[in-house]
TORTI-383870 format. One record per residue (C-alpha): x, y, z; residue in one letter. Coordinates in steps of 0.1 Angstrom, whole numbers, plus 2048, in hexadecimal, padded with zeros to 3 digits. Layout:
# residues N
XYZA
...
This chain:
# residues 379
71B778203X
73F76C1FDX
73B74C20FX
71F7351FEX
70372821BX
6EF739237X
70575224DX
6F576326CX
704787271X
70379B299X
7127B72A6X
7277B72C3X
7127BF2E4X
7277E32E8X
7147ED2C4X
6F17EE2DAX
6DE8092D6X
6F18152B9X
6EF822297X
70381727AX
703833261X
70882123DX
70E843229X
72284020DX
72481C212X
703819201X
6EE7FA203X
6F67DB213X
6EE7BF1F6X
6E579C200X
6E87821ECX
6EC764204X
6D275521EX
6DC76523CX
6CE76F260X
6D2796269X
6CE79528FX
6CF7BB2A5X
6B97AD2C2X
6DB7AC2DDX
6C67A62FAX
6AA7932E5X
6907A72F7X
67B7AA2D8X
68A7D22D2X
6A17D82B6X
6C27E62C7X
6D77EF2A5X
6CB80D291X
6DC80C26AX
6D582D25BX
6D9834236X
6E785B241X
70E85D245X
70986C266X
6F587A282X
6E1898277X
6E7896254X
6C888D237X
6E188121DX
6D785E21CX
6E28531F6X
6D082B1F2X
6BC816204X
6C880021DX
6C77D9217X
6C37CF1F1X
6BF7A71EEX
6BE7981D0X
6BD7741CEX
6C87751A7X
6B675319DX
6BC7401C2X
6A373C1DEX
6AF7511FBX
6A274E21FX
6AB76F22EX
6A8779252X
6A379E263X
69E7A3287X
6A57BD2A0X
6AD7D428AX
69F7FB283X
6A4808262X
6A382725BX
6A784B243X
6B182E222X
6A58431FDX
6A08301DFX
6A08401BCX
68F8221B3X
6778081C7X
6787FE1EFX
68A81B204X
699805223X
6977E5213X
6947D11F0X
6927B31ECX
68679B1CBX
68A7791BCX
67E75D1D0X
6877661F7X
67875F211X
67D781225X
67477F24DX
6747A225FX
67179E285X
66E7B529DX
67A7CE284X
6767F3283X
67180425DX
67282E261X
67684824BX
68283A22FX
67784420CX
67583E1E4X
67D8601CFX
66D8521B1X
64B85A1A8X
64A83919AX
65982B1BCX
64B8121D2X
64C8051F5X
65981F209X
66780E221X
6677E4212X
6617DD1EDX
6617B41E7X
65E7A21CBX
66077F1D5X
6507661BCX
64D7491D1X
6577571ECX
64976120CX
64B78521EX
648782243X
64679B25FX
63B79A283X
6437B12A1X
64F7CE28AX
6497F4287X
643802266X
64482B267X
64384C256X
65183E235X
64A84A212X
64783F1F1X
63F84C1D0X
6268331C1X
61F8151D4X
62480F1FBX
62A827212X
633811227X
6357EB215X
6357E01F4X
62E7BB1E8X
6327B21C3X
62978D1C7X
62B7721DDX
61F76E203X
62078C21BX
61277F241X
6177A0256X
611799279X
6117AE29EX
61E7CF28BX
6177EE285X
611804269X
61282426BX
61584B25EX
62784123CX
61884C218X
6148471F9X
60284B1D6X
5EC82E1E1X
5EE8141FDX
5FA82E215X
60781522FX
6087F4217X
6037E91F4X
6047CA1DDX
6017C41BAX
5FC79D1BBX
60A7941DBX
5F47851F3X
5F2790214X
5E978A23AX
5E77A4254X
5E1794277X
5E17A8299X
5ED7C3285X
5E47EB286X
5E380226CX
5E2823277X
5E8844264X
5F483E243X
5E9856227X
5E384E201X
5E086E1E6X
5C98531D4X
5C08311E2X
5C581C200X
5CB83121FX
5D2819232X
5D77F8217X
5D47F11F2X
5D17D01E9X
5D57C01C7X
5D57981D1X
5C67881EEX
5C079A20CX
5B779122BX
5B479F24EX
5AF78F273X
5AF7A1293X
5BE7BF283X
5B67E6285X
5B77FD26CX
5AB81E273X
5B484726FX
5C583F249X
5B6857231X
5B8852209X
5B38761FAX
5A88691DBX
5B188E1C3X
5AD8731A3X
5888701AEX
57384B1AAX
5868361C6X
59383E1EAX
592821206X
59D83A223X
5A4815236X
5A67FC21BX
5A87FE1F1X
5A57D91E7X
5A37D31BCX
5AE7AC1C5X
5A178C1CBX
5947851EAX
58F798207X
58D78D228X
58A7A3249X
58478B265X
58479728BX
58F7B827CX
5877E1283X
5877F2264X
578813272X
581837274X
590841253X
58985A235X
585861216X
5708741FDX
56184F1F6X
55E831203X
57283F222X
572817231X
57A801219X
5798041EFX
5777E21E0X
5747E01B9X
57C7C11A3X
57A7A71C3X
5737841BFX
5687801DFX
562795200X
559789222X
557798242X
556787264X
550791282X
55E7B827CX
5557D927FX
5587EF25EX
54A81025FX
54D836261X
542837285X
55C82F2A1X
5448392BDX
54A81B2DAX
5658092C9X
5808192D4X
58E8232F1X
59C8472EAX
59785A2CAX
5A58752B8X
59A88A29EX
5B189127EX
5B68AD265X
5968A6255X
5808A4273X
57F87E272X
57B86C297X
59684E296X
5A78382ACX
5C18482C0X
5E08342BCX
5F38362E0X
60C8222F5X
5F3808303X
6117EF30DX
6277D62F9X
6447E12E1X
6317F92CDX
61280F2CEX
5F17FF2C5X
5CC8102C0X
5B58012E5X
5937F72E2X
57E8052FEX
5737ED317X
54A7ED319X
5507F82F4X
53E7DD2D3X
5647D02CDX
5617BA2EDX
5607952E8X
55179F2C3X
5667842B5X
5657602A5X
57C74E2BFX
57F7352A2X
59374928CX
5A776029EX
5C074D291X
5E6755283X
5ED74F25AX
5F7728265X
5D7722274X
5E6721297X
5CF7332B2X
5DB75B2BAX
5E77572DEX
5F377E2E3X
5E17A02D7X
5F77B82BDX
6097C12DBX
61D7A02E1X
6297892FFX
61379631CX
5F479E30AX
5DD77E303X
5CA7852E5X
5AC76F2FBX
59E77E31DX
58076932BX
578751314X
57376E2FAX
58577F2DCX
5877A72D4X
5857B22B4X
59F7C82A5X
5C57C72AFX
5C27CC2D2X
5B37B52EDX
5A47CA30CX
5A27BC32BX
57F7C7340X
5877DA35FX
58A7CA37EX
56B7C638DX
5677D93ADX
55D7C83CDX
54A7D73EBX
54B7C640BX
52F7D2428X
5417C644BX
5257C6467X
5307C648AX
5347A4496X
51C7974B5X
5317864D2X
5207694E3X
524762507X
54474C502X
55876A4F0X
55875A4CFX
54576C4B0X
């Protein structure tokens, strides 16, 4: 911050597999463009742990983690390979806050436990603000936070969020259990969300702007809905438009509109997805939650992070419009949620929902016949 310009900031390679416990420190403020990198190894998993606790064991974490706070100047801010973990706001964002206009990149990130204390508090885990600016996150883990209000999980005030290959999962709060956004407009692209609980709207998401959706699963988020007149189990949208394109929204509950609750919308469209109670043949294990709802079961399929499989002969397969499985730039999805590895494109075809299945190998049978000798010996 002292030092006007772009600084990149790493850890020495014996910090791997550490944890940094900020205690009493408080927050780390940013207020510079700057590069955060805890990938050592750049193998995609975050090898430095900051912790808002003072030390192992102890629940005494006293602020968030990273405040930044461009105060009038376009930042470009950079986070990757980095978990984040146990930060508590009195206020908004309980890892991370961020406003002004920054453009705010989270890669290969992990965002757990972290929580706002306020009833009035959003994001649980990231609350931005950005005017002009964009929000951007791919490759990252967003778990078991809490907020008061607003985002469970994520919270976007304005600007652009594009979430992509993540997942979302087990965080709460008042409504959009995983995510929510006032005005912000946002993109979710080979991403699952799993989990997520909302006392009143949006299990899963609650979107105020723009919202769209392609090849992304969102299923087992429940919206209890006590206020009554609402609910979106998967998906409470009061925006713009809504689009859910090569998409599963399937699986979730609420006492109404368990799927998706849209109200206010300019526009909805739906291509090319499956949105409904019933998750008979889409996917490939199921489980059945507290309610007696049959959901996706969300398991370690592969890749960096757990993801919810389709079944193979199931009406996922090769559902999709090749056409626009495509990422927010308009450039063709070459992996699944799951990452290097994992084409999001087996034969010709495109799944529907986060996860790509590939058909079991076909099995061959050969018949060998006893071969006739002629007179020379030869067959």
């Amino acid at each position: 911050n002292a030092n006007a310009g772009a600084d990149t900031i790493t850890f020495d390679a014996s910090l791997a597999g550490g944890t940094i416990f900020l205690g009493t420190l408080g927050e780390l403020e940013i207020t510079d463009s700057v590069t955060i990198d805890g990938d050592l190894d750049d193998d995609g998993v975050p090898d430095i742990t900051l912790d808002a606790d003072s030390a192992v064991g102890l629940d005494d974490a006293a602020s968030r983690l990273v405040g930044i706070r461009g105060i009038g100047n376009s930042l470009d801010v950079t986070i990757e390979g980095l978990t984040l973990r146990d930060g508590s706001s009195a206020a908004s964002g309980g890892a991370l806050f961020a406003n002004y206009s920054i453009d705010l990149t989270l890669t290969n990130v992990i965002l757990t436990d972290n929580e706002t204390t306020a009833t009035s508090g959003a994001g649980g885990a990231v609350f931005v603000v950005q005017g002009n600016g964009t929000f951007t996150m791919s490759g990252s883990q967003v778990l078991n936070n809490t907020a008061g209000a607003y985002g469970g999980g994520l919270y976007l005030g304005s600007g652009v969020g594009e979430i992509t290959n993540s997942l979302i999962a087990g965080n709460s709060a008042d409504s959009g259990g995983g995510f929510a956004s006032v005005a912000g407009d946002a993109v979710f692209t080979n991403t699952t969300v799993f989990g997520n609980y909302a006392e009143l709207l949006g299990g899963g998401i609650r979107a105020g702007g723009d919202l769209t959706l392609v090849n992304s699963t969102v299923t087992g988020n429940l919206a209890a809905n006590t206020l009554g007149g609402g609910g979106g189990g998967g998906i409470a949208f009061p925006g713009s438009d809504l689009v859910v394109t090569n998409s599963i929204v399937a699986g979730n509950s609420s006492p109404s509109n368990a799927q998706i609750y849209e109200y206010n919308a300019a526009s909805v469209l739906y291509q090319n997805s499956l949105i409904q109670d019933d998750t008979t043949d889409i996917f490939a294990t199921s489980a059945t939650n507290t309610l007696g709802v049959t959901t996706g079961e969300l398991a370690d399929n592969g890749g960096p992070f757990d993801t919810v499989a389709i079944a193979n002969t199931g009406i996922a397969i090769n559902a999709g419009d090749l056409a626009l499985a495509v990422d927010p730039d308009g450039a063709a999805l070459t992996t699944d949620a799951r990452g290097a590895g994992y084409a999001r494109v087996v034969g010709g075809e495109v799944d529907i929902g986060a996860y790509e299945s590939v058909s079991p190998p076909l099995t061959l049978t050969v018949t060998v016949t006893e071969d006739q000798l002629d007179a020379s010996g030869t067959g």
